[in-house]
SEZADREN-35752 format. One record per residue: residue number from 0; residue in three letters; x, y, z of N, C-alpha, C in turn. Coordinates in steps of 0.1 Angstrom, whole numbers, plus 5000, padded with zeros to 4 digits. Layout:
N
REC pos code neast nnorth  nup caeast canorth caup ceast cnorth  cup
REC NUM  Ala     X      Y    Z      X       Y    Z     X      Y    Z
...
//
This chain:
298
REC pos code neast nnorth  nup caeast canorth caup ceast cnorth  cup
REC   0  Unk  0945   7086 4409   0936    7079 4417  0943   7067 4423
REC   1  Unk  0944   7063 4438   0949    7054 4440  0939   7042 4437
REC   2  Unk  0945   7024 4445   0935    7018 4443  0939   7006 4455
REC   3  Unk  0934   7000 4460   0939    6988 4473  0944   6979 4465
REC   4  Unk  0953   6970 4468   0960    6960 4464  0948   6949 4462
REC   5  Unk  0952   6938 4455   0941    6927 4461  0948   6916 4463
REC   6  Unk  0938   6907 4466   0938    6894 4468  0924   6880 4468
REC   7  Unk  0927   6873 4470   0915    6865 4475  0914   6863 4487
REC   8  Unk  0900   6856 4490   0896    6853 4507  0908   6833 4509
REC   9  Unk  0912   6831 4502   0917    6822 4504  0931   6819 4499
REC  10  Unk  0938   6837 4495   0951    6841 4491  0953   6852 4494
REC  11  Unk  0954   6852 4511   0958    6865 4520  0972   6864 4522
REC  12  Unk  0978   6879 4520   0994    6879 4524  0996   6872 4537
REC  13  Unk  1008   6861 4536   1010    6856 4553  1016   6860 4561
REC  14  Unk  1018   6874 4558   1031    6879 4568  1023   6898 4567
REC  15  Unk  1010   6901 4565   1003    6913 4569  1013   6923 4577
REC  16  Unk  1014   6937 4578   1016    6947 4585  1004   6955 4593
REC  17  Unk  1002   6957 4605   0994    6963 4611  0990   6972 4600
REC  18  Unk  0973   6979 4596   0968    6986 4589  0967   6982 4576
REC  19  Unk  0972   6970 4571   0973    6965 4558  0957   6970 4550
REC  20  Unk  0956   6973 4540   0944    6975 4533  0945   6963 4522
REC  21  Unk  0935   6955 4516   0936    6953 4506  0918   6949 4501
REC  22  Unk  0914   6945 4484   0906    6944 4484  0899   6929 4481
REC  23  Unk  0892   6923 4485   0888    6907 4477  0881   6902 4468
REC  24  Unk  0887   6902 4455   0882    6901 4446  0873   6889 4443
REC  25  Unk  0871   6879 4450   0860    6868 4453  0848   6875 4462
REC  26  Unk  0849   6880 4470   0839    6881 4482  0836   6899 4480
REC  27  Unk  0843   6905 4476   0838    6919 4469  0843   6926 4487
REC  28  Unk  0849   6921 4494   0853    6923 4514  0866   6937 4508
REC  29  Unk  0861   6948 4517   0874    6954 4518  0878   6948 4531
REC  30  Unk  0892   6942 4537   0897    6937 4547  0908   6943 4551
REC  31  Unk  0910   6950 4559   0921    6952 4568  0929   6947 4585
REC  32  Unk  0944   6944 4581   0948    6939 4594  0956   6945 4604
REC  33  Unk  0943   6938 4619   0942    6945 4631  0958   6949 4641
REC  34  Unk  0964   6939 4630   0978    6934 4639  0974   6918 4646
REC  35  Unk  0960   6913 4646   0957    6897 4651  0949   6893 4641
REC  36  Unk  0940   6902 4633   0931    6891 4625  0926   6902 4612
REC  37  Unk  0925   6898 4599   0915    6905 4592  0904   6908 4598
REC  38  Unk  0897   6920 4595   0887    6927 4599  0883   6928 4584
REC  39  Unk  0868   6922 4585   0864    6929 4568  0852   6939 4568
REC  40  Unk  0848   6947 4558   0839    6952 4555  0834   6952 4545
REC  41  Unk  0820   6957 4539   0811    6953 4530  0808   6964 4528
REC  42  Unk  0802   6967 4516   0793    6982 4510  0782   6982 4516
REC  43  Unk  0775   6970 4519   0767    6974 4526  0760   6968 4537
REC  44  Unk  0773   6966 4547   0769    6960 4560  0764   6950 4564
REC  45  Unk  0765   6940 4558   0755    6932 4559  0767   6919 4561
REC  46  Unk  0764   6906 4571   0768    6900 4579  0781   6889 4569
REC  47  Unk  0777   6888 4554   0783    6879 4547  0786   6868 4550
REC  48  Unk  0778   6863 4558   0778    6844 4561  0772   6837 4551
REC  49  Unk  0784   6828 4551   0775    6819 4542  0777   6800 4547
REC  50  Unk  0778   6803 4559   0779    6791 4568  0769   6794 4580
REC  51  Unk  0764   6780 4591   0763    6783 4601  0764   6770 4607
REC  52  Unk  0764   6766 4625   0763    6754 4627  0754   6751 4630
REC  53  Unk  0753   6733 4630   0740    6721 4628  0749   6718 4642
REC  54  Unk  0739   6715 4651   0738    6704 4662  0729   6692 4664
REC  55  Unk  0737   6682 4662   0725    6670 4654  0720   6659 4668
REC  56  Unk  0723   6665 4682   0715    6665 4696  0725   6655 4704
REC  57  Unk  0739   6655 4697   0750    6649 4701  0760   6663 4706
REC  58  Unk  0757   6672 4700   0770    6685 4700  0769   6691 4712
REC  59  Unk  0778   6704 4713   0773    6714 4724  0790   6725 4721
REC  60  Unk  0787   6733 4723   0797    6743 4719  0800   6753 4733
REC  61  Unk  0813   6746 4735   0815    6754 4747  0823   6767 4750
REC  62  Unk  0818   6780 4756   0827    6790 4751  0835   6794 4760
REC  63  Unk  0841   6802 4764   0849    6808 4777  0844   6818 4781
REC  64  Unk  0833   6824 4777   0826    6834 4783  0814   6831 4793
REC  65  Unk  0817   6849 4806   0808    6845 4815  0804   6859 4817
REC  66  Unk  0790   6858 4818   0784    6873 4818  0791   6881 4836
REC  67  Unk  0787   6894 4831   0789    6901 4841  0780   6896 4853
REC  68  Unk  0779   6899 4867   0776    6900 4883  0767   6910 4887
REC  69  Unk  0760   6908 4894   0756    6923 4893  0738   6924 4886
REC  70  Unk  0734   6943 4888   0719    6942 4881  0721   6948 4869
REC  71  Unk  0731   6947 4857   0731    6949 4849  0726   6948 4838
REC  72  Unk  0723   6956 4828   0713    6955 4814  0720   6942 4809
REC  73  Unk  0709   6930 4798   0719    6920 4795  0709   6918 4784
REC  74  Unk  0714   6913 4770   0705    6904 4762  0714   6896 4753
REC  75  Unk  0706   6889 4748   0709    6876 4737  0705   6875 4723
REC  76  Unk  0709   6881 4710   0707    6878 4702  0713   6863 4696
REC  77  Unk  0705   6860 4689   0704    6845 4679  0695   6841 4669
REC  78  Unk  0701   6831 4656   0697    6827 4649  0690   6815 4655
REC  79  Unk  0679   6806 4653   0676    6794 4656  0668   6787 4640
REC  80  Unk  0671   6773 4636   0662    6769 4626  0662   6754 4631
REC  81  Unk  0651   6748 4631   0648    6737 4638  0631   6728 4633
REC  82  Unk  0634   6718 4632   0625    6710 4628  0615   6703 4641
REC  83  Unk  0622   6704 4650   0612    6699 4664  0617   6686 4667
REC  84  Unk  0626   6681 4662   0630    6668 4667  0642   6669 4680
REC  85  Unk  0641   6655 4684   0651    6652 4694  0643   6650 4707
REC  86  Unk  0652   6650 4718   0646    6653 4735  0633   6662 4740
REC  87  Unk  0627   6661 4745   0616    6666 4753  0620   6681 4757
REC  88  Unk  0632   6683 4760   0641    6695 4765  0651   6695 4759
REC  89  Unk  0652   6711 4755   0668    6710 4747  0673   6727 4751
REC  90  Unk  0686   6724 4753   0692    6737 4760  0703   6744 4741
REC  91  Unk  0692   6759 4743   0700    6765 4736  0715   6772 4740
REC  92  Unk  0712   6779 4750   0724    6782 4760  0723   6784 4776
REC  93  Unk  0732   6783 4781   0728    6775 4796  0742   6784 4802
REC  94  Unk  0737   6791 4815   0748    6797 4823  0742   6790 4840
REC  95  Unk  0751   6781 4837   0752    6773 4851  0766   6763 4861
REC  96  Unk  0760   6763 4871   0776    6754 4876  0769   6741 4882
REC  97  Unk  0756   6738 4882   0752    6722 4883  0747   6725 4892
REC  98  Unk  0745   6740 4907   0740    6737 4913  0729   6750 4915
REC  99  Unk  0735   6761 4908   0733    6775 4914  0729   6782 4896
REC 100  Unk  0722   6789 4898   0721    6795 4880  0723   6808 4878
REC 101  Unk  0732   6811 4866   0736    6821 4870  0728   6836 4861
REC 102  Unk  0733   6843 4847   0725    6852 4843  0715   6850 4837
REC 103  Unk  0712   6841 4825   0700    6839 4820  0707   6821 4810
REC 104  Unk  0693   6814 4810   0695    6797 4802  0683   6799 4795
REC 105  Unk  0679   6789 4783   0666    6793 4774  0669   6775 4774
REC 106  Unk  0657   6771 4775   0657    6757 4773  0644   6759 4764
REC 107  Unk  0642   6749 4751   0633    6751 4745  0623   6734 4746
REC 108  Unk  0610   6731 4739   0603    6719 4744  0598   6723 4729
REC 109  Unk  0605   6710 4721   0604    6707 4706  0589   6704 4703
REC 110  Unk  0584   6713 4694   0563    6708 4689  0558   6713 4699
REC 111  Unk  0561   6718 4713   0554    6723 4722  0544   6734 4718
REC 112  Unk  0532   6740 4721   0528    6753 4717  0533   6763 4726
REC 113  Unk  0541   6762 4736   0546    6771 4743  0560   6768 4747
REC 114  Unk  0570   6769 4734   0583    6759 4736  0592   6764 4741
REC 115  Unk  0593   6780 4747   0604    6786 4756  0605   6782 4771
REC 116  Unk  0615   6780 4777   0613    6780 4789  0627   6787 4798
REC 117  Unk  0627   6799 4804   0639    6807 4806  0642   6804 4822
REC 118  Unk  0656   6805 4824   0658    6802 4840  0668   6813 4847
REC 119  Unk  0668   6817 4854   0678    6828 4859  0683   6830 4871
REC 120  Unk  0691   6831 4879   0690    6834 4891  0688   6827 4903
REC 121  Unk  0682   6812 4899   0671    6808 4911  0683   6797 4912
REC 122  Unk  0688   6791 4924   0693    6782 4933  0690   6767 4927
REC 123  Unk  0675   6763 4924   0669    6750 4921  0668   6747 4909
REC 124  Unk  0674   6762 4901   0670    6765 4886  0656   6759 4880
REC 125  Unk  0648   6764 4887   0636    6766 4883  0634   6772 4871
REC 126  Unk  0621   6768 4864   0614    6777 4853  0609   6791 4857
REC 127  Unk  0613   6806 4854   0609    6813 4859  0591   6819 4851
REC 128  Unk  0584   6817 4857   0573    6826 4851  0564   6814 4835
REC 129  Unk  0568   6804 4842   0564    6793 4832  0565   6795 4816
REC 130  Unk  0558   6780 4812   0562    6784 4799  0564   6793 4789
REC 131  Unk  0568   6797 4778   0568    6812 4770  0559   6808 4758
REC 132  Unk  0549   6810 4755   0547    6810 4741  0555   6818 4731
REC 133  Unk  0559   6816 4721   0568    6825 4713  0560   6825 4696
REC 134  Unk  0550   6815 4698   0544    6810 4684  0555   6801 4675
REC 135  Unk  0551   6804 4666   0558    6792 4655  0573   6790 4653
REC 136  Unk  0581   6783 4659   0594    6781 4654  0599   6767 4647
REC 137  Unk  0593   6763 4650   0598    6745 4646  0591   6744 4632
REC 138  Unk  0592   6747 4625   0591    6749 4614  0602   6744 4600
REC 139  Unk  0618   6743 4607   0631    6741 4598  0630   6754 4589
REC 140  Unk  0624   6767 4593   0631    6779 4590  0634   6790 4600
REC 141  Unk  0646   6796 4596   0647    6808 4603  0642   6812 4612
REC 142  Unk  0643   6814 4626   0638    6828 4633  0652   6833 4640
REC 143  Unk  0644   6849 4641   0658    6856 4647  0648   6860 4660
REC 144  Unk  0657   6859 4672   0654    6856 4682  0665   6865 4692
REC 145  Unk  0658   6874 4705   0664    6885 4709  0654   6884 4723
REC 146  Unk  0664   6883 4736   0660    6880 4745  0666   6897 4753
REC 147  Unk  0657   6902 4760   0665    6914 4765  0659   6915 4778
REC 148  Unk  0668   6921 4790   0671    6920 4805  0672   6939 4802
REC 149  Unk  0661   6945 4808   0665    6960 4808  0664   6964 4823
REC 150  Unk  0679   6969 4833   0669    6968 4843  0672   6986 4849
REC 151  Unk  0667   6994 4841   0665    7003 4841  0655   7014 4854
REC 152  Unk  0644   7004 4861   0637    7004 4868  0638   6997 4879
REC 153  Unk  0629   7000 4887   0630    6993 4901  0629   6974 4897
REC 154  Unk  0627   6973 4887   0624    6956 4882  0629   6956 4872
REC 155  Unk  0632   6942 4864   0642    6943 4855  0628   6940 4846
REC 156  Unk  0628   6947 4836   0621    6946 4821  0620   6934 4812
REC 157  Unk  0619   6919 4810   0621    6912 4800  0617   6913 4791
REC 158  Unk  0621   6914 4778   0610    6912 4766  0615   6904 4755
REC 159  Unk  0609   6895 4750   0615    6884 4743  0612   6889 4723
REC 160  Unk  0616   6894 4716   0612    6898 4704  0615   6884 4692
REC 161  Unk  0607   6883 4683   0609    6870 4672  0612   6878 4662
REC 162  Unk  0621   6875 4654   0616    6879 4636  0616   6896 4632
REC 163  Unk  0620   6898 4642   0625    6917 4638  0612   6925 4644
REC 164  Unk  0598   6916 4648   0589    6923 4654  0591   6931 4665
REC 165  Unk  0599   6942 4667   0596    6948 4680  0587   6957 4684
REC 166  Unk  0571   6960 4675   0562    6963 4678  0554   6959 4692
REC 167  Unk  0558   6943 4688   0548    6936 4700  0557   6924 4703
REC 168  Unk  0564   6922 4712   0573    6911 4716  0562   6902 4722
REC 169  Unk  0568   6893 4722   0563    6875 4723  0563   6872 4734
REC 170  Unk  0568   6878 4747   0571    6875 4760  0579   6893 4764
REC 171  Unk  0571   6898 4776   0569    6911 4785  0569   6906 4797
REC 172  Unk  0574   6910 4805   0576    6907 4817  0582   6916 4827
REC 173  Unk  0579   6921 4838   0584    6928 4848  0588   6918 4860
REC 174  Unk  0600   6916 4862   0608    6905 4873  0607   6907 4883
REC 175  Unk  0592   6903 4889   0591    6904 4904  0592   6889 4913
REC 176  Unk  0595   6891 4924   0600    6880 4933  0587   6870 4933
REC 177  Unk  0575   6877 4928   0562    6871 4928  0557   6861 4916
REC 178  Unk  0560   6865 4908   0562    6857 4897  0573   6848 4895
REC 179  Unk  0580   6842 4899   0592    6840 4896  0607   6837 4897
REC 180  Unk  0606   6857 4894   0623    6858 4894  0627   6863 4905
REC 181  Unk  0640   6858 4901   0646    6856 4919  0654   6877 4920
REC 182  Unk  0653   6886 4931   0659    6894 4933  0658   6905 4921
REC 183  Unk  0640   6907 4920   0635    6914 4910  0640   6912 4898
REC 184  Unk  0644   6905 4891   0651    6900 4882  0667   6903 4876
REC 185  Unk  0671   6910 4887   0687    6914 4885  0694   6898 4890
REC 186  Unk  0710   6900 4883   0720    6888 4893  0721   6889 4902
REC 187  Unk  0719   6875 4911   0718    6870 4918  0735   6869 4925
REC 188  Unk  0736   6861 4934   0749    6860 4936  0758   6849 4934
REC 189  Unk  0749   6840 4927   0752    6824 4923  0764   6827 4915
REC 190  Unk  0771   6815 4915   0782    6814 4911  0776   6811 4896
REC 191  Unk  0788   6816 4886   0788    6817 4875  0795   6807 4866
REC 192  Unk  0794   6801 4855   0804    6796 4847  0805   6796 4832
REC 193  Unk  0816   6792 4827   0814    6796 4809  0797   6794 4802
REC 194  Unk  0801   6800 4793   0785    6799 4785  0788   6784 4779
REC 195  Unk  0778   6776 4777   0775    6765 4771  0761   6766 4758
REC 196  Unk  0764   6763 4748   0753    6763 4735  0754   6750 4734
REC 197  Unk  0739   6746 4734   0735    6736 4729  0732   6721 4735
REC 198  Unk  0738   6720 4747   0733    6712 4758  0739   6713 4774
REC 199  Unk  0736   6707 4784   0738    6708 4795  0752   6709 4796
REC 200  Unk  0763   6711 4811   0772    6709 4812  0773   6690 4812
REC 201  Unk  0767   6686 4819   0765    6669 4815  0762   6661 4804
REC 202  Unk  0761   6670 4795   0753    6666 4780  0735   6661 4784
REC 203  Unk  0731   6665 4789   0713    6668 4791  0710   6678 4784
REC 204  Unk  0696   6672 4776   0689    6682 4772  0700   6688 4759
REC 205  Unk  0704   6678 4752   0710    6684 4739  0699   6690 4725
REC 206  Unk  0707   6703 4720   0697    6708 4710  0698   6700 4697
REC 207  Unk  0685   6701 4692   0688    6698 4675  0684   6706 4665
REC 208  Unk  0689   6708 4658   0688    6720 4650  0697   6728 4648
REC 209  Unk  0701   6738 4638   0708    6749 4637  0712   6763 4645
REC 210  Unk  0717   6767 4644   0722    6782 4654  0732   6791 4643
REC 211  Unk  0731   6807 4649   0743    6810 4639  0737   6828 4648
REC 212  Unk  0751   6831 4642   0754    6845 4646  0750   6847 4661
REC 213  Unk  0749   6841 4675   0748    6843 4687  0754   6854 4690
REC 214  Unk  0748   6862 4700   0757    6875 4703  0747   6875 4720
REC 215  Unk  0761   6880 4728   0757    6882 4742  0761   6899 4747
REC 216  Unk  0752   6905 4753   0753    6919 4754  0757   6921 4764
REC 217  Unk  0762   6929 4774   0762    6937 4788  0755   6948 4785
REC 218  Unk  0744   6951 4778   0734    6964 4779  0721   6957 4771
REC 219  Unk  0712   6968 4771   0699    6960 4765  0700   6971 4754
REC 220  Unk  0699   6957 4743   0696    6967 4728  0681   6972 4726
REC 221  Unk  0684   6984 4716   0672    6990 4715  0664   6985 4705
REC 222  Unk  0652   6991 4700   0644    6980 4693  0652   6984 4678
REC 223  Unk  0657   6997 4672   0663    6998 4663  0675   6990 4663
REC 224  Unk  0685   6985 4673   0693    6977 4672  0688   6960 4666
REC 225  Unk  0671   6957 4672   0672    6947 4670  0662   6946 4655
REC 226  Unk  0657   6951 4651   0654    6960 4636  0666   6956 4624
REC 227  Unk  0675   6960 4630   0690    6964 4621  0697   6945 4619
REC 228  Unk  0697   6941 4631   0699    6933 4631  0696   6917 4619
REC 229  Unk  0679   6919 4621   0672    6907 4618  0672   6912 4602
REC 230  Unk  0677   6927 4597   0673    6929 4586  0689   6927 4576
REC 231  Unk  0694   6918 4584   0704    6914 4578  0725   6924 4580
REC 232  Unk  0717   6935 4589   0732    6938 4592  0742   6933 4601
REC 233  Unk  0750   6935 4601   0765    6926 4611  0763   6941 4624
REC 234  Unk  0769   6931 4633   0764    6936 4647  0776   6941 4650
REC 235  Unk  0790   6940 4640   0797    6947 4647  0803   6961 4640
REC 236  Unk  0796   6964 4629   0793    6968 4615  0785   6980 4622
REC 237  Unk  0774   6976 4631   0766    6987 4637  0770   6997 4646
REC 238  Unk  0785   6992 4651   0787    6997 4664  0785   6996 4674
REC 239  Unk  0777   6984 4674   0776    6976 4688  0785   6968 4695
REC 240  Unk  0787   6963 4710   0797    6959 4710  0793   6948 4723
REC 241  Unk  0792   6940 4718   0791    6927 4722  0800   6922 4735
REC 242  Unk  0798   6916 4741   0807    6908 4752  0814   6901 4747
REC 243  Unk  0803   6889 4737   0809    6880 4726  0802   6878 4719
REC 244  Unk  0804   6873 4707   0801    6872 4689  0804   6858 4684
REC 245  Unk  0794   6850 4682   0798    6839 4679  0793   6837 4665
REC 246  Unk  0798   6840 4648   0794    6840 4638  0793   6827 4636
REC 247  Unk  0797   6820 4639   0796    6802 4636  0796   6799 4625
REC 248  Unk  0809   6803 4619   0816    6799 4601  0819   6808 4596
REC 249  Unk  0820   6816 4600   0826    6832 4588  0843   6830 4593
REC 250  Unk  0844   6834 4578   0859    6825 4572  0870   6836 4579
REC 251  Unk  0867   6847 4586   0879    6852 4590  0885   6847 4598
REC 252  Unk  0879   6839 4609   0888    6834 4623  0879   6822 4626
REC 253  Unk  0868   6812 4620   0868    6799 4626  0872   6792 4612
REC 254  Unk  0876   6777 4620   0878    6772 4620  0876   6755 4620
REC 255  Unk  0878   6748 4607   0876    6733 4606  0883   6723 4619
REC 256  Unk  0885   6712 4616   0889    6704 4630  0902   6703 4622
REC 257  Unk  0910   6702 4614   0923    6704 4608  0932   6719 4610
REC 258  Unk  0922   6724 4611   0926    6738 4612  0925   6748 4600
REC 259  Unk  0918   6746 4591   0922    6756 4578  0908   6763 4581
REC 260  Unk  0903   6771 4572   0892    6781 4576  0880   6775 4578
REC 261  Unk  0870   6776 4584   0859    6770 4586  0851   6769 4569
REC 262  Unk  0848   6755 4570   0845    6750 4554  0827   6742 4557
REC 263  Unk  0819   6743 4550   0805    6733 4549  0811   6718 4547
REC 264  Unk  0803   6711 4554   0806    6697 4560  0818   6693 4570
REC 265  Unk  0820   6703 4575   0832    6700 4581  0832   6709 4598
REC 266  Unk  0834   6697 4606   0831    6697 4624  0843   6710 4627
REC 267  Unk  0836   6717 4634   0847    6728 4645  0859   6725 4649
REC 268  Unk  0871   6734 4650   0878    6734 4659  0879   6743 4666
REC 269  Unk  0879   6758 4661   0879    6769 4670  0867   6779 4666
REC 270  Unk  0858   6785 4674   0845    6794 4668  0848   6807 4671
REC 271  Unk  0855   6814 4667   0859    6824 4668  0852   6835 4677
REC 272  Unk  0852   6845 4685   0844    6856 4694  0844   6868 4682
REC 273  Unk  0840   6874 4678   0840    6883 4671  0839   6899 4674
REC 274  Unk  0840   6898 4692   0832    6910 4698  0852   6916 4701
REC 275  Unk  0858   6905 4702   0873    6911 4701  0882   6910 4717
REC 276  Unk  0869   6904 4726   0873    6898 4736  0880   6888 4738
REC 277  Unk  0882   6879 4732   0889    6867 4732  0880   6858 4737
REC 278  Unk  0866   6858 4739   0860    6843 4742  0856   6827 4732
REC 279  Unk  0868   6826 4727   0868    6815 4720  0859   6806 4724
REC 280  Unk  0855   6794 4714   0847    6786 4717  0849   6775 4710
REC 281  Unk  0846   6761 4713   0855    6748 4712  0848   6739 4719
REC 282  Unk  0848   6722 4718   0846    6713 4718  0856   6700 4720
REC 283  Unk  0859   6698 4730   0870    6686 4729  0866   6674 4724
REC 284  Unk  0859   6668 4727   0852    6657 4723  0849   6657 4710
REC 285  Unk  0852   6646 4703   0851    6645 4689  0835   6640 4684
REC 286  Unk  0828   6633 4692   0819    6633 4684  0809   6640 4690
REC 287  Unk  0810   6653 4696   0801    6660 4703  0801   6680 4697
REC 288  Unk  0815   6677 4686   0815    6686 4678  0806   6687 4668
REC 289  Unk  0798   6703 4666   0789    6706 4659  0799   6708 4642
REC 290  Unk  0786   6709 4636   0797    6710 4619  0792   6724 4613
REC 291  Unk  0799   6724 4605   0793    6737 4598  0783   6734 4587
REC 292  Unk  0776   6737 4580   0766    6737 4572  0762   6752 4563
REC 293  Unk  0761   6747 4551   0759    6762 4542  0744   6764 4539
REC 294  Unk  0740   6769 4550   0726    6774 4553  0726   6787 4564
REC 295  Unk  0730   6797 4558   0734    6808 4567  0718   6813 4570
REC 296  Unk  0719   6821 4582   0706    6825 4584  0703   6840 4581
REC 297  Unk  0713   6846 4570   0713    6859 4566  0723   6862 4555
//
């Protein structure tokens, strides 16, 4: 009977061979390397975070990714936990260039009873189709939150799901020019720029509260994807495949502001993409870096 070598998550060989197997005897991870980074796996799929980040309405997490052009299927998986404090407006993620807006931004309004407010497409970046009720979030627990663009039809489909409910989503919507959205609800031609989490490109409308596991799609997931999801599996575990993956503290590839693996109490340096794209994510500014916190949301 053979058996994998081992090691620990914080006593990995430093010099790996493409295909390396070994197993971790702290974290129970079989991990294998890609030739650029450990890849781990679990018995039973499930995301093994035990970090996420806090944005305390000073942060904002800037990534290098920019969705596709086009009427393309598109959605947004995320963690959000939040108490309701801070600004009147707070931008969870924002795809904009200051003048023109580009695939989809979620601005939320802290204690509000209808605290979503989504923008897309529109020139003036308008609110499209007014406020969202979503029900209870500001609470300082968990919701998992899944924004989906289907545009499978002559109009693009929105449906906003909370909490793994995809019986009856929280926000339905058909993207007509009458309501709203601009060019039935597909992309527009506005110019596009990196994704931004957690406040404006000017620092407006900064978030407060937590975030963790963000994931940006080029297709619309199905409601079993987003089922699988909320019930605690890893998105890349499913087979799904993301544009980008932002686990925000899983110890394979982020990172502290020193550089050693991403640790609880301790500010960002690099947020690793996990979809395998390379869209890293970072913060120059020192006191506008988010920290990590050991409050994972799965």
């Amino acid at each position: 009977m053979s058996t994998f070598s081992t090691c620990t998550s914080t006593n990995r060989p430093p010099s790996p061979t493409d295909g390396d197997v070994l197993f971790e005897t702290d974290t129970k991870n079989v991990i294998i390397w890609d030739g650029t980074n450990w890849r781990g796996y679990q018995y039973d799929f499930t995301t093994a975070n035990t970090l996420s980040l806090e944005f305390d309405g000073t942060d904002r997490l800037d990534t290098t990714y920019q969705s596709t052009s086009g009427g393309n299927d598109f959605t947004i998986s995320f963690w959000m936990k939040s108490s309701g404090s801070g600004g009147t407006y707070q931008d969870i993620f924002r795809d904009d260039n200051g003048s023109s807006w580009g695939r989809l931004t979620l601005l939320t309004t802290p204690g509000a009873s209808s605290p979503f407010y989504l923008r897309y497409g529109t020139a003036s970046g308008n609110n499209v189709n007014g406020a969202v009720d979503v029900g209870t979030i500001y609470d300082n627990a968990w919701h998992h939150i899944v924004i989906v663009l289907d545009n499978s039809g002559t109009y693009t489909n929105i449906k906003i799901y909370k909490d793994g409910n995809t019986t009856t989503p929280v926000y339905s919507a058909d993207a007509t020019t009458t309501n709203g959205w601009v060019n039935n609800g597909k992309q527009s031609a506005n110019s596009q720029t990196n994704y931004l989490i957690g406040s404006t490109s000017n620092h407006a409308y900064p978030y407060t509260g937590k975030l963790d596991q963000v994931a940006f799609f080029g297709s619309a997931l199905t409601t079993q994807n987003i089922t699988d999801i909320y019930n605690g599996a890893d998105i890349m575990n499913l087979g799904l495949t993301p544009e980008a993956y932002y686990r925000m503290g899983y110890y394979f590839g982020d990172t502290n502001t020193n550089g050693s693996a991403a640790s609880a109490g301790q500010d960002i340096l690099i947020v690793k993409d996990y979809s395998g794209n390379g869209y890293d994510a970072s913060q120059a500014t020192t006191s506008r870096k988010p920290n990590y916190v050991a409050d994972p949301a799965s």
